[in-house]
C-alpha positions, 0 to 999 in steps of 0.5 A, a space after each residue: 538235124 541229126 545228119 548234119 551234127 558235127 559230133 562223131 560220138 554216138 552218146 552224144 547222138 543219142 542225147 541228141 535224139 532224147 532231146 528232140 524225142 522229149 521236145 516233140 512231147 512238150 510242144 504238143 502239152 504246151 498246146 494243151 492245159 497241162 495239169 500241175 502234178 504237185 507242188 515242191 518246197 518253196 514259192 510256186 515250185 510246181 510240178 507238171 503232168 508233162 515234166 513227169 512224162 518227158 523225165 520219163 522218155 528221157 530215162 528210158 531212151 538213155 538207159 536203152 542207149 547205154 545200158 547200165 547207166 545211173 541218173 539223176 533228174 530233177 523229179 526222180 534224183 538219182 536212180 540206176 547202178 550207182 556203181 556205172 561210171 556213167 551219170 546222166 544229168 537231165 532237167 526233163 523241163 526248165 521253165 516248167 512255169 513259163 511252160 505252165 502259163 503258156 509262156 514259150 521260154 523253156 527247155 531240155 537239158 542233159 548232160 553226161 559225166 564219165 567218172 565225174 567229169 561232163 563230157 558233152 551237155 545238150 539243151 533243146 528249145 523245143 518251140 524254136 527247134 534250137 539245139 545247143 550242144 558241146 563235147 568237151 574238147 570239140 567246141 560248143 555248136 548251135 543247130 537251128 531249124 533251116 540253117 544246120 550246125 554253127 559253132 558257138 562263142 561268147 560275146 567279146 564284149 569288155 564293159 558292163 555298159 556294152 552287153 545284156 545280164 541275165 539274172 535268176 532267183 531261187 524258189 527259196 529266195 525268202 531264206 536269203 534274199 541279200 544274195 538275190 536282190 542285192 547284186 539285182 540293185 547293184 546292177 539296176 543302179 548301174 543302168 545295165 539292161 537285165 533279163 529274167 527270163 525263167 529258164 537257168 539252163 536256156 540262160 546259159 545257153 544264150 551266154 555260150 552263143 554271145 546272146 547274154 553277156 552275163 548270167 548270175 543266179 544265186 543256187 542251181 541244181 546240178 540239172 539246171 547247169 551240167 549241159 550249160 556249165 559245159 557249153 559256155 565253157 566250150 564257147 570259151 567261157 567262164 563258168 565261176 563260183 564268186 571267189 574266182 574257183 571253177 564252178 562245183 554244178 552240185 555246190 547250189 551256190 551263187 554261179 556267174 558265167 560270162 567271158 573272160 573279159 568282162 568277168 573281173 568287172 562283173 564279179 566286183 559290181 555282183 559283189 559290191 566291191 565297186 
């Protein structure tokens, strides 16, 4: 898989490796029973042995690969020099529910900023062996296991009717439930197809390869967005906050990514202004 990349830069080969090197590990726990660590703040937010263990590999190969680097990562926050201008952004396991109960939907995420500005963001579906991967400037690219490297597009559909919306919910959905549930309604009463599938990073994976029209989600954490903020955007997407201004991945705000044509509709329905 490796071999065949279309990408010439070596971080972005090496955040390649930690991805397959994390996904081995988390396809072997997801055969076992893993151990839930500790709970987080909100409704079920667990922690499991094998979020701990995958966070881990991935510091470890990173640091190895660019020495000197900072991080910031779902279960650790942020460690490393915090002087480098080099931040990697990883989501060690997104789904960490769905890959608790068995259920086969979740991922890896890395993305990596030079001086604020992500240059190239991966996520990794270690049970299909789908790898998505874009460096800013050079499109968003899709490896799938016996078919090599494609290039990536949005979907091009232009209505509301014509395409499948993604949707997700915060943990702490119960300290504001209108912005969850009323855009929820407001695409229900309209009939069109909805998913909610438990992995924020994935979503926006399968909106840069044209498999969801649409992605919407109340508050992200920077790890659950970076490498998917990137990709759609290099799948020649857009990656929004409501009112229209780029996407801020450390804002935890409502996030709507789409293509550009059916984006003025869906952010009216999603606002109720239509």
């Amino acid at each position: 898989m490796q071999s065949l990349s279309p990408f010439s830069s070596p971080l972005t080969q090496a955040a390649i490796e930690a991805s397959l090197g994390a996904g081995a590990l988390l396809a072997r726990g997801f055969e076992s029973d893993p151990a839930i660590s500790h709970i987080k703040e909100g409704i079920y937010n667990i922690v499991t042995e094998y979020d701990v263990k995958s966070e881990d590999f991935l510091i470890r190969f990173l640091s190895s690969a660019l020495p000197g680097s900072q991080f910031l990562s779902e279960e650790s926050g942020q460690v490393g020099a915090s002087t480098s201008p080099f931040l990697w952004i990883i989501d060690p396991l997104d789904g960490t529910v769905n890959f608790a109960h068995h259920i086969p939907f979740f991922c890896i995420s890395i993305a990596l900023q030079e001086k604020g500005v992500t240059v190239l963001g991966v996520i990794y579906h270690p049970l299909t062996e789908e790898l998505f991967v874009a460096e800013k400037g050079q499109g968003a690219f899709l490896s799938q296991k016996g078919k090599g490297w494609m290039p990536i597009r949005v979907s091009s559909s232009k209505g509301p009717g014509e395409g499948v919306f993604a949707i997700g919910f915060p943990y702490d959905i119960l300290s504001s439930p209108a912005a969850s549930i009323d855009p929820l309604i407001r695409l229900l009463e309209r009939g069109i197809p909805l998913r909610r599938l438990g992995a924020g990073a994935l979503d926006l994976a399968y909106v840069a390869s044209g498999r969801f029209d649409l992605f919407y989600e109340t508050s992200l954490s920077p790890w659950d967005v970076a490498a998917g903020k990137l990709l759609v955007e290099e799948a020649q997407g857009q990656v929004t906050h409501l009112d229209g201004t780029p996407f801020d991945i450390l804002s935890r705000q409502p996030l709507i990514a789409t293509n550009p044509r059916l984006y003025p509709q869906a952010v009216s329905i999603i606002q109720g202004t239509r």
